[in-house]
C-alpha positions in Angstrom: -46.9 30.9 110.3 -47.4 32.0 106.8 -43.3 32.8 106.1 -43.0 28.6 107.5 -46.1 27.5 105.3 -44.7 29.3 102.2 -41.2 28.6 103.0 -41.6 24.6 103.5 -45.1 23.8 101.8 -48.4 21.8 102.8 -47.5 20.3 106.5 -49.3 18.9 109.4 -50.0 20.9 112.2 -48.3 19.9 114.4 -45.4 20.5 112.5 -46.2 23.5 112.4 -47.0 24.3 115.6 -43.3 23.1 116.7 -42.1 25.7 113.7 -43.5 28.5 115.5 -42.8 27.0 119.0 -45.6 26.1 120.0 -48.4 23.5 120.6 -50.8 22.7 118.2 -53.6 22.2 120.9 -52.3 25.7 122.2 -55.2 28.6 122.5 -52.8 30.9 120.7 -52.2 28.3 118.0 -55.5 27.7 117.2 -57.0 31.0 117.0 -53.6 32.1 114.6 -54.6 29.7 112.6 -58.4 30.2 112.5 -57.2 34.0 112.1 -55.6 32.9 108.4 -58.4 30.5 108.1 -61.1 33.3 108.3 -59.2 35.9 105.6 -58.3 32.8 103.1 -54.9 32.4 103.4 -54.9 29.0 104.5 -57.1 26.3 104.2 -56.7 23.0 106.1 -57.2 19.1 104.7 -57.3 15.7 106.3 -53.9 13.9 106.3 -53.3 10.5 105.5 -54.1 9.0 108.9 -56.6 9.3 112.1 -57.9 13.0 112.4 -54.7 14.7 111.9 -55.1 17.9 109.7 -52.7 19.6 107.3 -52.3 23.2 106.3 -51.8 24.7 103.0 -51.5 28.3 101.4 -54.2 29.5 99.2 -53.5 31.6 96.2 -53.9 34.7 99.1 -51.8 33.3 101.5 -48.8 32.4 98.9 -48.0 35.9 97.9 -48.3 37.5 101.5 -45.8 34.5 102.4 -43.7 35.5 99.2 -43.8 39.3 101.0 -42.7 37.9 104.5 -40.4 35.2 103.3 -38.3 38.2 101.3 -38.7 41.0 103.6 -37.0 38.3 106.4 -34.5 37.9 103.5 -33.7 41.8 103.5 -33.4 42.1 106.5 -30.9 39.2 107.0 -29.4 41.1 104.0 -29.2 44.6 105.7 -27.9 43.3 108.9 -24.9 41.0 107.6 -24.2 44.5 105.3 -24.2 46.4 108.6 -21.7 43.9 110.4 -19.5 43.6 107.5 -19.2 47.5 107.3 -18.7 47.8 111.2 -16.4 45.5 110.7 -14.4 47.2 108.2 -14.6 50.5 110.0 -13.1 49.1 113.3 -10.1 47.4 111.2 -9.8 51.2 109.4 -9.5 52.5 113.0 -7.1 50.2 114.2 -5.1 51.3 111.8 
């Protein structure tokens, strides 16, 4: 939740709930987000319309989003390195 927060910004939450695949009235949902609630990582606002709510990173929740958000990065990094080396290898072999 915090990598999707920092990644695209102050949402609804039902938006994202559906980033995280689930539903926002979901028990696991809601006690995630009461989770980053309670340590001050997120705080939560009233939208525009009705009762709808929208979530938002605190100064807290920014950087461990940062640290997520770039340690998802390496490892996207590490593992296209990986495939591009076995990759190489196997043409070496066939050699």
């Amino acid at each position: 939740m915090l990598r999707n927060l920092f990644r695209k910004g102050t949402t609804g939450l039902g938006k994202l709930a559906a980033q995280v695949r689930l539903l926002a009235e979901a028990s696991p949902f809601k006690a995630s987000l009461a989770r980053l609630i309670e340590w001050k990582m997120v705080e939560t606002s009233p939208a525009y319309h009705g009762g709808a709510l929208r979530a938002e990173l605190t100064e807290t929740g920014k950087f461990w989003g940062m640290e997520l958000a770039c340690e998802a990065q390496l490892e996207e990094q590490y593992a296209a390195a990986k495939e591009f080396d076995d990759k190489v290898r196997a043409d070496r072999a066939k050699r």
